[in-house]
ROVOBA-224569 format. One record per residue (C-alpha): residue number from 1; z, x, y; residue in one letter; chain. Coordinates in pm, 1 decimal. Each point is the difference from the previous one (the first is absolute). Example, Ala and Ser with C-alpha at 12.3 -4.5 7.8 and 13.67 -1.06 7.14 Angstrom:
residues 2
R	resi	zz	xx	yy	resn	chain
R	1	780.0	1230.0	-450.0	A	A
R	2	-66.0	137.0	344.0	S	A
end
This chain:
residues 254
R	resi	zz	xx	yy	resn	chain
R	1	10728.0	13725.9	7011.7	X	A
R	2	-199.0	-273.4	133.1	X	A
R	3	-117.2	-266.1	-277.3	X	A
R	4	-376.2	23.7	110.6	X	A
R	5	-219.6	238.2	168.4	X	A
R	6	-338.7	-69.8	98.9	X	A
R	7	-203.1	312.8	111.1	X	A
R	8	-305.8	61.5	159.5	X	A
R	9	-197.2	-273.0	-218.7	X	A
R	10	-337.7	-94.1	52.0	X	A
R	11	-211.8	-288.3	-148.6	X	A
R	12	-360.6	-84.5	32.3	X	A
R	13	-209.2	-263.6	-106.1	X	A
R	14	-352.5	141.5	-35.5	X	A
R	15	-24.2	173.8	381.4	X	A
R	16	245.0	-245.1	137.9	X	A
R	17	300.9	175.4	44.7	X	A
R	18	329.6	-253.3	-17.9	X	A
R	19	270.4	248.0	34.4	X	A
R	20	-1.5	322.0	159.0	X	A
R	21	282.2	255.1	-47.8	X	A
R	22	268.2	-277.0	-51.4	X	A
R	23	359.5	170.1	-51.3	X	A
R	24	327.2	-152.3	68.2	X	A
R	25	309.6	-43.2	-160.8	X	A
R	26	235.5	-244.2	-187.6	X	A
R	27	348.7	46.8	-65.5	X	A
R	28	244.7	-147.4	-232.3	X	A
R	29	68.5	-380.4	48.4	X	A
R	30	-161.6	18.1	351.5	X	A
R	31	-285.1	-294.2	108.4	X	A
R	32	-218.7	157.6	121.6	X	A
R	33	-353.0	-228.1	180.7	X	A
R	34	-366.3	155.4	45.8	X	A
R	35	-106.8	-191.2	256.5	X	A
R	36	-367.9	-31.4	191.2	X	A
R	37	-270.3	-232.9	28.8	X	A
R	38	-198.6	-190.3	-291.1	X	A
R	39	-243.0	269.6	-138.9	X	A
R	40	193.5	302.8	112.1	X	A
R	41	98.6	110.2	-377.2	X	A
R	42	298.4	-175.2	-60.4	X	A
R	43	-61.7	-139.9	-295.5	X	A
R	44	-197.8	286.5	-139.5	X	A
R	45	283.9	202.1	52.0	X	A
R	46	214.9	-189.9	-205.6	X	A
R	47	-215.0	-25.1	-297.4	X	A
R	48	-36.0	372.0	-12.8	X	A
R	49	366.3	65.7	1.5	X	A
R	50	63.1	-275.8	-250.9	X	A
R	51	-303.8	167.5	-193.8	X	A
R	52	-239.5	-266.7	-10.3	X	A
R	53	-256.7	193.2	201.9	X	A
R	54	-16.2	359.2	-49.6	X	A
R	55	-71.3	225.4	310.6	X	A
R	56	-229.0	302.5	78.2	X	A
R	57	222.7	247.8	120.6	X	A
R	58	388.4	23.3	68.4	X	A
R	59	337.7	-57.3	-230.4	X	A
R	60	255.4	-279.1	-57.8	X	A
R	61	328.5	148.0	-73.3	X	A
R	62	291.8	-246.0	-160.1	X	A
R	63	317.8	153.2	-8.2	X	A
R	64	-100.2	380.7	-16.9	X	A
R	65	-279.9	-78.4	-288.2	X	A
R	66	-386.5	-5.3	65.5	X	A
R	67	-111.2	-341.5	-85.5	X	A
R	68	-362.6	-4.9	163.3	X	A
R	69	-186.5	-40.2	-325.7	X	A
R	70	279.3	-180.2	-193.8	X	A
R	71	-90.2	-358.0	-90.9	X	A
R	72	142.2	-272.3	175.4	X	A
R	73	219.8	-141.1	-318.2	X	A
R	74	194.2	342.1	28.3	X	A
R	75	95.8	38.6	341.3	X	A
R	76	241.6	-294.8	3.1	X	A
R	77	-125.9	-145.4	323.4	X	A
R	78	26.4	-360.9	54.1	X	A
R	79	-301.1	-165.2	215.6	X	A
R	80	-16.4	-350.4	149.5	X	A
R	81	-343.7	-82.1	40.8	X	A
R	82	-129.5	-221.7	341.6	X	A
R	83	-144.4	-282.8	-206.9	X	A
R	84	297.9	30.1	-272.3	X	A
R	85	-193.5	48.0	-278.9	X	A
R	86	160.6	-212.6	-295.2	X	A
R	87	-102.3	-107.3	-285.7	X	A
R	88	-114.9	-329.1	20.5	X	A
R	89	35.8	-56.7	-388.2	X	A
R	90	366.7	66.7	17.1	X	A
R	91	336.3	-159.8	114.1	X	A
R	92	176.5	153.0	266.7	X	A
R	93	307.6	142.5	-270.0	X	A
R	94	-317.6	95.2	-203.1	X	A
R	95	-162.0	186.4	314.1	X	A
R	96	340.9	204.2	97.9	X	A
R	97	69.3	95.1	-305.0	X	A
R	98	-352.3	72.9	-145.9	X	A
R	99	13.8	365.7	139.4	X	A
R	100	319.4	113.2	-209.1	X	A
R	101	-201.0	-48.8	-297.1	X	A
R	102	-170.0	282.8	35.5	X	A
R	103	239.3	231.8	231.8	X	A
R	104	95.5	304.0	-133.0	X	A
R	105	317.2	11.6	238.5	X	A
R	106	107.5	-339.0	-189.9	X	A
R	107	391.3	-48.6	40.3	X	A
R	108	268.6	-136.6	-270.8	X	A
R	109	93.3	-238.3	297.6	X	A
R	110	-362.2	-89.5	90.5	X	A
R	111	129.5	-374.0	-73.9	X	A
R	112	239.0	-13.4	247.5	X	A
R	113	-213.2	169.7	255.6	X	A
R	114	-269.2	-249.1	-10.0	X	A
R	115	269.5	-276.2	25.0	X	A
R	116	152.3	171.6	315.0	X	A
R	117	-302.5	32.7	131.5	X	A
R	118	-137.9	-346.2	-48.2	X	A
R	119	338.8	-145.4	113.7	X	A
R	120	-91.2	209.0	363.5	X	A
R	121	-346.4	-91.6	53.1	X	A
R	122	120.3	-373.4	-48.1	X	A
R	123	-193.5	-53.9	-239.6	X	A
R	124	191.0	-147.0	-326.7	X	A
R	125	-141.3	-361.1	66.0	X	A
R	126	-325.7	135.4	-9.3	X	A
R	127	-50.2	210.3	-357.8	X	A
R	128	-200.5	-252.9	-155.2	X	A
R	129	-293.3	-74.7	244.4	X	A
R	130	-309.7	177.3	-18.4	X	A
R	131	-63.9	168.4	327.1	X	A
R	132	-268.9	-211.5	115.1	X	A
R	133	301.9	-252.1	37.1	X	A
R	134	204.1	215.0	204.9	X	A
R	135	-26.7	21.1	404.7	X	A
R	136	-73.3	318.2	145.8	X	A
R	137	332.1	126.6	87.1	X	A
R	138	98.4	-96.1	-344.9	X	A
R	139	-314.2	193.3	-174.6	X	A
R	140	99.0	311.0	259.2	X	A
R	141	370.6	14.2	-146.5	X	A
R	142	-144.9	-14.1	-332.1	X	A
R	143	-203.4	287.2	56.8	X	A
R	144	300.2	182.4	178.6	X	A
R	145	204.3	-97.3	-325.7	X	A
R	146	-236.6	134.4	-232.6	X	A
R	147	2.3	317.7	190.5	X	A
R	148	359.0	77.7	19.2	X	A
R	149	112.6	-80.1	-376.4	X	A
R	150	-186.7	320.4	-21.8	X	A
R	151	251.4	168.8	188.2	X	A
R	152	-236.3	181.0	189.0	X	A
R	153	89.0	334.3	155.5	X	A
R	154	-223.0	-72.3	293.6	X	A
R	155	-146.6	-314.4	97.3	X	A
R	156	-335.5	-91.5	119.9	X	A
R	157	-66.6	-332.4	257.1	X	A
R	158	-378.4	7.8	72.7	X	A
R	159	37.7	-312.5	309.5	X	A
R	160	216.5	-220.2	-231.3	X	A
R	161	35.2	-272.2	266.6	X	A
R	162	-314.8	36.7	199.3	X	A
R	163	-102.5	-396.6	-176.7	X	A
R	164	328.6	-145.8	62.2	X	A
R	165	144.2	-236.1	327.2	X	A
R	166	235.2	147.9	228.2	X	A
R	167	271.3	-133.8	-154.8	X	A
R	168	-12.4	130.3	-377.6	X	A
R	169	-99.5	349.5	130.0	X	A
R	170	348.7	17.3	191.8	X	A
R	171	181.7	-124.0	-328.3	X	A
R	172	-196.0	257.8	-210.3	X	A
R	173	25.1	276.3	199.2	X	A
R	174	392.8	-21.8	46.5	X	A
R	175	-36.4	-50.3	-414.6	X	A
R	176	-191.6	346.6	-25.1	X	A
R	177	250.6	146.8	169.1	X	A
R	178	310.4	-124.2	-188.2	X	A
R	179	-193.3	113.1	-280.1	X	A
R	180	-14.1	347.3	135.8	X	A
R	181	310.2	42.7	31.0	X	A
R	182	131.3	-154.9	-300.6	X	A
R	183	-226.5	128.0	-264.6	X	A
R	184	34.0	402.2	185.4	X	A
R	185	-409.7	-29.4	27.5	X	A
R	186	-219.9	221.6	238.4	X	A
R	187	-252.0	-245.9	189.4	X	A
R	188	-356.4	91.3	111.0	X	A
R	189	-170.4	-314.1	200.0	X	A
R	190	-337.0	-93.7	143.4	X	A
R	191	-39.8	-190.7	294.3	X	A
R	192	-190.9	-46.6	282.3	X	A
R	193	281.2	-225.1	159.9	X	A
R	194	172.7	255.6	277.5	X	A
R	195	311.0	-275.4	-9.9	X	A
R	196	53.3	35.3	-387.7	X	A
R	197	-49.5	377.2	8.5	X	A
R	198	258.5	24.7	285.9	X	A
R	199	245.8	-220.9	-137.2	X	A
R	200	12.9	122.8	-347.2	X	A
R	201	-18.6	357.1	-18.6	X	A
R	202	165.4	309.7	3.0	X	A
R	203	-354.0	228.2	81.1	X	A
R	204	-322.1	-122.1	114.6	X	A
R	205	-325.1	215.9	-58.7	X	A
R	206	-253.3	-97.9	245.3	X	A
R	207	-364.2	-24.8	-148.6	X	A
R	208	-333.3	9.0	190.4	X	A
R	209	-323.9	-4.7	-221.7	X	A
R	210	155.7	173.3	-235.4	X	A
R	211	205.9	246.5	188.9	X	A
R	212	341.0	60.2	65.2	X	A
R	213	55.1	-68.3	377.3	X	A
R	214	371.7	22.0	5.6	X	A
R	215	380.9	-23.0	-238.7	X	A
R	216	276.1	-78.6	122.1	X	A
R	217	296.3	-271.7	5.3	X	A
R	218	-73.9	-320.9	174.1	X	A
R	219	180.5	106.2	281.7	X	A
R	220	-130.0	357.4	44.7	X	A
R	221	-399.3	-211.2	-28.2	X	A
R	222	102.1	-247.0	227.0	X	A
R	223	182.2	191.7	307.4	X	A
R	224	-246.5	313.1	-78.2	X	A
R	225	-341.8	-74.1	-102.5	X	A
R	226	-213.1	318.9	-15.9	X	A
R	227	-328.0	-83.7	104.4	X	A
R	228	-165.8	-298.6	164.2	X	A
R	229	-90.3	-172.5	-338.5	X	A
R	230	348.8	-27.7	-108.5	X	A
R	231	79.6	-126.8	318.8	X	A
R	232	-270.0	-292.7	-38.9	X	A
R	233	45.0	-46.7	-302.6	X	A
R	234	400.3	-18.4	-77.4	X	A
R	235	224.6	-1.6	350.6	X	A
R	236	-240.1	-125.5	198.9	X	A
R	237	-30.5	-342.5	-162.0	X	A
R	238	382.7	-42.6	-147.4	X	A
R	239	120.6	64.9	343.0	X	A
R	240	-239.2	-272.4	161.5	X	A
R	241	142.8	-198.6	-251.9	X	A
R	242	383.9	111.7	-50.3	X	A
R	243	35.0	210.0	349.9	X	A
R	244	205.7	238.7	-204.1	X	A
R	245	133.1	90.7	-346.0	X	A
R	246	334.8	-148.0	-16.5	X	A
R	247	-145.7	-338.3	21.9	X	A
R	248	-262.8	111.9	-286.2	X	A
R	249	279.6	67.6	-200.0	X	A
R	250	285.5	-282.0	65.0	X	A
R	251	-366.6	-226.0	-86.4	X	A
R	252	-9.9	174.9	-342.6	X	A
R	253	374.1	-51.5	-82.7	X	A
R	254	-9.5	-422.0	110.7	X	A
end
């Protein structure tokens, strides 16, 4: 049984349509990136499945159950957000472990979660500044902490590093990963970064203005690119850059 099912969904914004028969699928504890340009849906996507935006036509299946008109506080989906959205009010301990006051899948060792979890994001020197003290890698692990003492079932990452230097993105993204496989999560990410989508995933859907051009592993998109926008858009450019997948990858693991 796959953990998530998107099918056929559709959302418009007055007569602007954003997404336009949009179905893929997510299985369990695979990272999976929707990758395309900036405007192409990405983000819209992710708000619908994490049921922040509803949509006009389609269904969002979570492990066998219909959740398309369940609210978001139900479907035990975890969402980073691009700008990180803390609260600025609050310490970073008081920011990861605001949500658990109110979680209804709240855990006798909820304590020792949010310790573990504080203790990975490197972050235990940091619990008593506000986050208009912290950099921005350190306000982007805070928001990644915060999201996984929720032990999510699926995880949401709407361009997490897209404000970061070159240098904390690689450090976060081999953190996201670790985290993947440590805490058994299923990983949805947006990005319009071909590199990150390449280097992290297990399945890449392809979007174009709000369409599915193509899913498939990195390798099937890169050596088999069905039309001539995948082809600009993904192997065209990494190959320019990389010349060919292996180096993509041994990049990703340095």
């Amino acid at each position: 049984m796959s953990t998530l099912a998107v099918e056929n969904l559709h959302k418009m914004f007055g007569q602007l349509t954003v997404l336009n028969g949009i179905s893929f699928l997510v299985r369990k504890d695979e990272f999976v990136s929707i990758l395309g340009a900036s405007g192409c849906g990405k983000s819209t996507l992710l708000r619908v499945i994490a049921g922040l935006e509803s949509c006009n036509k389609g269904k969002i299946i979570k492990d066998g159950q219909d959740v398309t008109n369940v609210h978001a506080a139900e479907r035990n989906i975890g969402m980073v957000f691009q700008n990180y959205s803390l609260f600025p009010n609050m310490t970073v301990k008081q920011n990861i472990s605001y949500a658990l006051k109110y979680s209804k899948y709240k855990k006798k060792d909820d304590s020792d979660l949010v310790n573990k979890v504080i203790e990975k994001c490197e972050l235990k020197n940091e619990l008593k500044k506000y986050p208009y003290q912290l950099s921005g890698g350190q306000q982007q692990r805070t928001a990644i902490a915060r999201s996984l003492v929720m032990s999510p079932d699926i995880l949401l990452l709407d361009e997490p590093f897209s404000a970061l230097d070159a240098s904390l993105r690689h450090n976060l993204r081999k953190l996201i990963k670790q985290f993947q496989r440590e805490f058994h999560i299923s990983i949805i990410y947006v990005t319009h970064d071909q590199e990150e989508a390449f280097t992290l995933s297990d399945s890449i859907v392809i979007i174009n203005q709000g369409v599915v051009e193509q899913i498939g592993s990195p390798n099937e998109i890169y050596c088999s690119p069905c039309n001539d926008y995948v082809n600009d858009f993904t192997h065209k450019q990494l190959k320019e850059k990389y010349f060919d997948l292996g180096k993509i990858v041994q990049i990703a693991k340095a």
